[in-house]
ZAFI-415888 format. One record per residue (C-alpha): x, y, z; residue in one letter; residue number from 1. Coordinates in steps of 0.25 Angstrom, whole numbers. Layout:
// ZAFI-415888
+-------+-------+-------+------+-----+
!     u !     v !     w ! rest !  nr !
+-------+-------+-------+------+-----+
!     X !     Y !     Z !    A ! NUM !
...
+-------+-------+-------+------+-----+
//
This chain:
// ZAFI-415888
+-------+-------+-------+------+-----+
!     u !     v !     w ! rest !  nr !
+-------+-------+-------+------+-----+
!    35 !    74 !   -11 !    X !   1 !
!    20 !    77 !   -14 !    X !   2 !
!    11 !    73 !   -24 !    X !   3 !
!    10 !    84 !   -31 !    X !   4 !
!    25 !    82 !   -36 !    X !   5 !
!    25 !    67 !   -36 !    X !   6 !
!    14 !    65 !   -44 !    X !   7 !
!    19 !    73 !   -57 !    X !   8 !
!    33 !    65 !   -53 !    X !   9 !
!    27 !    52 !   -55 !    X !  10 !
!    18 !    57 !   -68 !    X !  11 !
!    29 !    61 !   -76 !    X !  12 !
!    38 !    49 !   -73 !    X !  13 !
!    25 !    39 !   -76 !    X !  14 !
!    25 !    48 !   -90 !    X !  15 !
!    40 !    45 !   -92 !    X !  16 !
!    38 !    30 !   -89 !    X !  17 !
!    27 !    30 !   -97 !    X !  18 !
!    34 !    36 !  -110 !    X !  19 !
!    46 !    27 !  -108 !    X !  20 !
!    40 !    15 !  -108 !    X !  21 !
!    31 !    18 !  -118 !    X !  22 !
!    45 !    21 !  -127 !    X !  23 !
!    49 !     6 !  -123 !    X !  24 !
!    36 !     1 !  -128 !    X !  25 !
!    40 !     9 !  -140 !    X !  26 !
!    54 !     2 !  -140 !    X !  27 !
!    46 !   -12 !  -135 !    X !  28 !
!    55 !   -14 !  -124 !    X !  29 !
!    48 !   -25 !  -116 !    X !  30 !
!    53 !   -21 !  -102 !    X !  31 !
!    51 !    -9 !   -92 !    X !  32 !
!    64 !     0 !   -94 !    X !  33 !
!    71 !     4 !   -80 !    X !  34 !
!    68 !    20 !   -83 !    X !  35 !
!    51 !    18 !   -86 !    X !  36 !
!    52 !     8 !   -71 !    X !  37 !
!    61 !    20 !   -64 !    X !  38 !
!    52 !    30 !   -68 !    X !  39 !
!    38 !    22 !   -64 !    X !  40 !
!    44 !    18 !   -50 !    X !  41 !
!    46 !    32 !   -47 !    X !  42 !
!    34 !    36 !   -53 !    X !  43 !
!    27 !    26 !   -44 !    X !  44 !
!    34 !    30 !   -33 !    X !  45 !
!    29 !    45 !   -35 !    X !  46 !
!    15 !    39 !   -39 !    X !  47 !
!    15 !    30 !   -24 !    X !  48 !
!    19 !    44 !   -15 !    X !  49 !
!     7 !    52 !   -23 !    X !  50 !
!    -3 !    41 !   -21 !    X !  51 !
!     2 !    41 !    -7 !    X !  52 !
!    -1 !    56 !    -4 !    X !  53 !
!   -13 !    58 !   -12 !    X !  54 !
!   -21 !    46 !    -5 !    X !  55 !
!   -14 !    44 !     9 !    X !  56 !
!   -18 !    62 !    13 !    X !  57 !
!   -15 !    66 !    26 !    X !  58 !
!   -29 !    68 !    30 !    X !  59 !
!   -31 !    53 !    25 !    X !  60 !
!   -34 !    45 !    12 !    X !  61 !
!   -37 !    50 !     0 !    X !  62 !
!   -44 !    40 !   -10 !    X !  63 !
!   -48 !    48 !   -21 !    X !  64 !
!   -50 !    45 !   -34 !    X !  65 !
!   -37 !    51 !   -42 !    X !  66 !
!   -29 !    45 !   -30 !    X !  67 !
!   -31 !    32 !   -30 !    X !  68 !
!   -30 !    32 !   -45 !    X !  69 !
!   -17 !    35 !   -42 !    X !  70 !
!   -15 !    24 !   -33 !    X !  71 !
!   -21 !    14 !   -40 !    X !  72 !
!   -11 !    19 !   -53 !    X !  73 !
!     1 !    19 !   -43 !    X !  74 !
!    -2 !     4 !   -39 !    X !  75 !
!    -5 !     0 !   -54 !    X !  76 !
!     8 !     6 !   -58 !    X !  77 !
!    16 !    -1 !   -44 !    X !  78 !
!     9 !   -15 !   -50 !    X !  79 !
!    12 !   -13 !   -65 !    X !  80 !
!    27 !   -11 !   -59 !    X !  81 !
!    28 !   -22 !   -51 !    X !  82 !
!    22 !   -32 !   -62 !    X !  83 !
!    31 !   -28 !   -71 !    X !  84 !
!    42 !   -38 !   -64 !    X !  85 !
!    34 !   -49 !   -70 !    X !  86 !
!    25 !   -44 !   -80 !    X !  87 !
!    27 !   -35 !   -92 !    X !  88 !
!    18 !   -23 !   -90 !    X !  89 !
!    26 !   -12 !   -93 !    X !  90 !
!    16 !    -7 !  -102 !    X !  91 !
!     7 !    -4 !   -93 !    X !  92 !
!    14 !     7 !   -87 !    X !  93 !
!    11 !    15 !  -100 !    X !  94 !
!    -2 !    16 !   -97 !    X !  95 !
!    -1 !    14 !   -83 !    X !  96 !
!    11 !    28 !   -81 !    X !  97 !
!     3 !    38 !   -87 !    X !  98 !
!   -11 !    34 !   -80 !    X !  99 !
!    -4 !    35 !   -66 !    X ! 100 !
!     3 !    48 !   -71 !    X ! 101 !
!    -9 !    52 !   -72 !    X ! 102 !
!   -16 !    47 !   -60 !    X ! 103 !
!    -5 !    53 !   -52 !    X ! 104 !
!    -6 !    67 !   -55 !    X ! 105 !
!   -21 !    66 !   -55 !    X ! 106 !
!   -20 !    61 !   -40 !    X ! 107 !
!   -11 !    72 !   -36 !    X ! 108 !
!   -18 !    84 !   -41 !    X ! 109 !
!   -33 !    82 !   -45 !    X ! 110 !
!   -43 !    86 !   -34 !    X ! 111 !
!   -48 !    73 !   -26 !    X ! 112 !
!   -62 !    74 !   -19 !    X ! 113 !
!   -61 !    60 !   -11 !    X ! 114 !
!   -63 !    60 !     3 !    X ! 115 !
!   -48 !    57 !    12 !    X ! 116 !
!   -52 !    44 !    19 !    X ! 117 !
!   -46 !    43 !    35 !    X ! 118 !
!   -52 !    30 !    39 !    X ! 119 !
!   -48 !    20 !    30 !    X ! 120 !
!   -47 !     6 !    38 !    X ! 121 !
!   -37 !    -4 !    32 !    X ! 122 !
!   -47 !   -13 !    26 !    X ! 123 !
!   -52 !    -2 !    17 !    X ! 124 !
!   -37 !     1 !    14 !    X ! 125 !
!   -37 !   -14 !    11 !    X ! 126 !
!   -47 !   -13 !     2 !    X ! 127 !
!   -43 !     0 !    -7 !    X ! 128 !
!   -29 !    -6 !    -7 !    X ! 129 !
!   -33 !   -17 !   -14 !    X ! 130 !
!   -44 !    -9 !   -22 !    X ! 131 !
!   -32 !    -2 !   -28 !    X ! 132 !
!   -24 !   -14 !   -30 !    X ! 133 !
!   -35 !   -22 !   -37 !    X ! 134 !
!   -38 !    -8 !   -45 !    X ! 135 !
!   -24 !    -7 !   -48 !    X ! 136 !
!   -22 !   -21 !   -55 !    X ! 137 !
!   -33 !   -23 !   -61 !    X ! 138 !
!   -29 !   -11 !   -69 !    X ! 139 !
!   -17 !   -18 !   -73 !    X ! 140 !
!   -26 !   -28 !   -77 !    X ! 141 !
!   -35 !   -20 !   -85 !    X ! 142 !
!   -22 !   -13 !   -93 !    X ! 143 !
!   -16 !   -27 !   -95 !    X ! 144 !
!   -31 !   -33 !  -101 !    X ! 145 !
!   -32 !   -20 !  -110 !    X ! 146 !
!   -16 !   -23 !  -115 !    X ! 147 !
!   -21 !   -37 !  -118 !    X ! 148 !
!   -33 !   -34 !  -126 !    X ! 149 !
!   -23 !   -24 !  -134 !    X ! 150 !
!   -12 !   -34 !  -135 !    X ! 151 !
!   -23 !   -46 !  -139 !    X ! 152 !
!   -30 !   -37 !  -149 !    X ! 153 !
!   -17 !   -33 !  -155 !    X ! 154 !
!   -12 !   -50 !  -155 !    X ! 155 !
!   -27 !   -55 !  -162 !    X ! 156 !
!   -24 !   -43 !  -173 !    X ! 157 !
!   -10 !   -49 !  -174 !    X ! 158 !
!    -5 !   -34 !  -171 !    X ! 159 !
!    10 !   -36 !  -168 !    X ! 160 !
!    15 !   -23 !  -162 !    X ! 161 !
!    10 !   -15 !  -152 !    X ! 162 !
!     4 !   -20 !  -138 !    X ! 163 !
!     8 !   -35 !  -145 !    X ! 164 !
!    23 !   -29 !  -144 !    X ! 165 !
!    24 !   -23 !  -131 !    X ! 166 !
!    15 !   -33 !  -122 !    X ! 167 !
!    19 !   -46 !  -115 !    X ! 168 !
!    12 !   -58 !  -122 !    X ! 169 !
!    -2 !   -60 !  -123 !    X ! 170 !
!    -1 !   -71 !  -112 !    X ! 171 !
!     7 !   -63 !  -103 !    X ! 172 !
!    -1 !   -52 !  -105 !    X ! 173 !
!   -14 !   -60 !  -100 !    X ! 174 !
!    -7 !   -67 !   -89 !    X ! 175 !
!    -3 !   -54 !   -84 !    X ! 176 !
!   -18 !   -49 !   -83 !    X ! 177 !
!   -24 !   -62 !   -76 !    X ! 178 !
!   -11 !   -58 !   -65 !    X ! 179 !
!   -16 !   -45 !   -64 !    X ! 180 !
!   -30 !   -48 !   -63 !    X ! 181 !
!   -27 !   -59 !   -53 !    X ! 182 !
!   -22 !   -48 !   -44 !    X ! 183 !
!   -32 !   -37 !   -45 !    X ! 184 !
!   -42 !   -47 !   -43 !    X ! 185 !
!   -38 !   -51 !   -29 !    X ! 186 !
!   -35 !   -38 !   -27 !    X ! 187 !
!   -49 !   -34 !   -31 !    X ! 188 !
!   -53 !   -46 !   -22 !    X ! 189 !
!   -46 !   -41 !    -9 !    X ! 190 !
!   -52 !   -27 !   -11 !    X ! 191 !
!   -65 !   -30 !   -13 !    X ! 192 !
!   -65 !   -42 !     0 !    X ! 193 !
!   -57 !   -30 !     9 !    X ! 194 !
!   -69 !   -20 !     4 !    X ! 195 !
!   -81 !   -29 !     7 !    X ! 196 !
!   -73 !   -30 !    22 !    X ! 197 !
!   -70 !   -16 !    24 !    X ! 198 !
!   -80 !    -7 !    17 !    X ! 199 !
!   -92 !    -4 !    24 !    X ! 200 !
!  -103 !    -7 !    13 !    X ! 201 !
!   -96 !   -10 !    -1 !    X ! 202 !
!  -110 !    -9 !    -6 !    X ! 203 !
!  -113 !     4 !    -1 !    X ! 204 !
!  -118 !    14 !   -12 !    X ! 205 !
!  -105 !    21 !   -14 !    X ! 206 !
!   -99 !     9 !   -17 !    X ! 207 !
!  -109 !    -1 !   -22 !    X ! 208 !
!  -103 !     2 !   -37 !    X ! 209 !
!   -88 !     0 !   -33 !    X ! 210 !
!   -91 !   -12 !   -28 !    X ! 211 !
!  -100 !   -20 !   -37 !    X ! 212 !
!   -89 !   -16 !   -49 !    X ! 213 !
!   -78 !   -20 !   -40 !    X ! 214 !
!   -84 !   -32 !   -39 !    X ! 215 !
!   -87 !   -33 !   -54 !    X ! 216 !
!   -75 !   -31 !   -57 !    X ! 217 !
!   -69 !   -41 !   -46 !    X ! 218 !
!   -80 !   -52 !   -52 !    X ! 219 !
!   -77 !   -49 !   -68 !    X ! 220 !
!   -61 !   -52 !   -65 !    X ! 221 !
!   -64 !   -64 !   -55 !    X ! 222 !
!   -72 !   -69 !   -67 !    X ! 223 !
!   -60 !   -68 !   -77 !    X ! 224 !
!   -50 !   -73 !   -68 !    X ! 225 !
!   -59 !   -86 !   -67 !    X ! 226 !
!   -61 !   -84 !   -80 !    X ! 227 !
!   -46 !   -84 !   -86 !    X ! 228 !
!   -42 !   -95 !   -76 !    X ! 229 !
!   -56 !  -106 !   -81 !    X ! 230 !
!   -60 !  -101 !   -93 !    X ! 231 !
!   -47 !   -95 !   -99 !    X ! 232 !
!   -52 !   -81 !  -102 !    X ! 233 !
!   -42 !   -73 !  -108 !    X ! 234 !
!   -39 !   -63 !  -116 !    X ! 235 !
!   -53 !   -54 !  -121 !    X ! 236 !
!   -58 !   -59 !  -109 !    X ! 237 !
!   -48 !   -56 !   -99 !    X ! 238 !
!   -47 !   -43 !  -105 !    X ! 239 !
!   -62 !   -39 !  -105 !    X ! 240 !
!   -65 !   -44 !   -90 !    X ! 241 !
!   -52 !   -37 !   -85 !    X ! 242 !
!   -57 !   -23 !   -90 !    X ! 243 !
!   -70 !   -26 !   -86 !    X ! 244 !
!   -67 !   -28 !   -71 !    X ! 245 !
!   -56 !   -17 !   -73 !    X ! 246 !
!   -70 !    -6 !   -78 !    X ! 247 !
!   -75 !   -11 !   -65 !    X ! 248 !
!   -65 !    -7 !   -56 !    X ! 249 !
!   -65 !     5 !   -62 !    X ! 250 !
!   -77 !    10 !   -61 !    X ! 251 !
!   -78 !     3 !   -48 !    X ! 252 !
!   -67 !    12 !   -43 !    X ! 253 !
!   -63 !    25 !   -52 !    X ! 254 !
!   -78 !    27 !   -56 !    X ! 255 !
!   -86 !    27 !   -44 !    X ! 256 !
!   -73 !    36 !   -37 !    X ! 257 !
!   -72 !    43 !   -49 !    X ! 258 !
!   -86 !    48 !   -49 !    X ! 259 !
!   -88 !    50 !   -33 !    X ! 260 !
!   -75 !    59 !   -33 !    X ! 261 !
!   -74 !    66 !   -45 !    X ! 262 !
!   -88 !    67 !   -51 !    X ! 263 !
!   -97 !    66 !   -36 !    X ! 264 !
!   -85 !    72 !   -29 !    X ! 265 !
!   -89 !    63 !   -17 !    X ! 266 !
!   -77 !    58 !    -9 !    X ! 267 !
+-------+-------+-------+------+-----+
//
């Protein structure tokens, strides 16, 4: 089936998803309902095949900038998913559904200027993999750091309803970020080893700016895990350092794409 029916396909059912389980918050059930996780799998599984035909072109690779948007949505959603088994993130997916909604449609049917990419070896593969990856759990991160500023804001105002209502514990709530930026972090790690190996000249000008805020980003989180683990920073702390390597990463990734296609409409 093509993109161009999929993609409204997997929108609308992240929208319903969203809806109901923004009426469980409502309701404050504490657990994802079988109908909001049947509707997301197969919104996922809609998501996957668009992401599929929009990068992977019959004339090669497409890595433009609203496609891999939607791939880096797609993995965040599979991750969110996945750790729900264990961890209470359920939500996430309100703000999570609608964005990939949104990303999704955008992939499928806005104009893409990027170049299509035939010679891609598998240690570049390697390296974007994982630059996804990394990308895609350190957002989770950076959600679950703004969700505990809300919910410690909230507690030290002695606020009693609200996020304080529909969150896990505090604790449980920072424990869970440290997992996550465990995991994007040696993700992070690998992608930025695998580009050193298997790009030509990180340094080059093109990419001079990527790099030095990748690696700002990969120092300011290495700096918190150490941090956390011999100093005991947490909270504020953990909060501020987690979006500030997060900003990084952004404008390491989405801004310089961002203004080379869409502004410079360079490939």
């Amino acid at each position: 089936m093509p993109a161009t029916i999929l993609a409204p396909i997997a929108a609308l059912l992240y929208l319903a998803a969203t809806a109901l389980q923004l009426l469980h918050i409502f309701q404050q059930r504490q657990q994802i309902t079988r109908t909001v996780f049947g509707l997301a799998l197969v919104a996922l599984l809609c998501h996957a095949v668009v992401a599929w035909q929009s990068i992977f072109e019959p004339g090669g690779v497409n890595l433009g900038f609203y496609r891999i948007s939607a791939l880096i949505f797609l993995v965040i959603n599979v991750a969110c998913i996945i750790s729900l088994a264990r961890r209470p993130l359920q939500n996430l997916l309100v703000a999570l559904f609608p964005l990939s909604a949104m990303s999704v449609l955008v992939s499928t049917y806005a104009p893409d200027s990027a170049a299509i990419r035939t010679d891609l070896e598998p240690g570049i593969l390697l390296h974007i993999i994982t630059s996804i990856l990394a990308y895609a759990v350190l957002t989770l991160a950076a959600a679950q750091a703004a969700l505990l500023a809300a919910q410690d804001h909230q507690l030290k105002h002695r606020h009693t309803r609200g996020l304080v209502q529909i969150l896990p514990p505090l604790q449980l709530m920072e424990t869970m970020l440290f997992e996550l930026l465990w995991v994007g972090e040696i993700l992070l790690s690998v992608a930025i080893v695998s580009g050193f190996l298997f790009l030509d000249d990180l340094f080059a000008q093109h990419l001079v700016h990527k790099t030095v805020l990748t690696l700002g980003a990969w120092l300011l989180l290495a700096v918190l895990l150490w941090g956390h683990y011999q100093r005991g920073w947490r909270s504020t702390t953990a909060v501020r350092l987690t979006l500030a390597g997060f900003a990084l990463l952004v404008l390491a990734f989405f801004g310089s794409k961002l203004v080379l296609e869409l502004v410079l409409q360079r490939p």
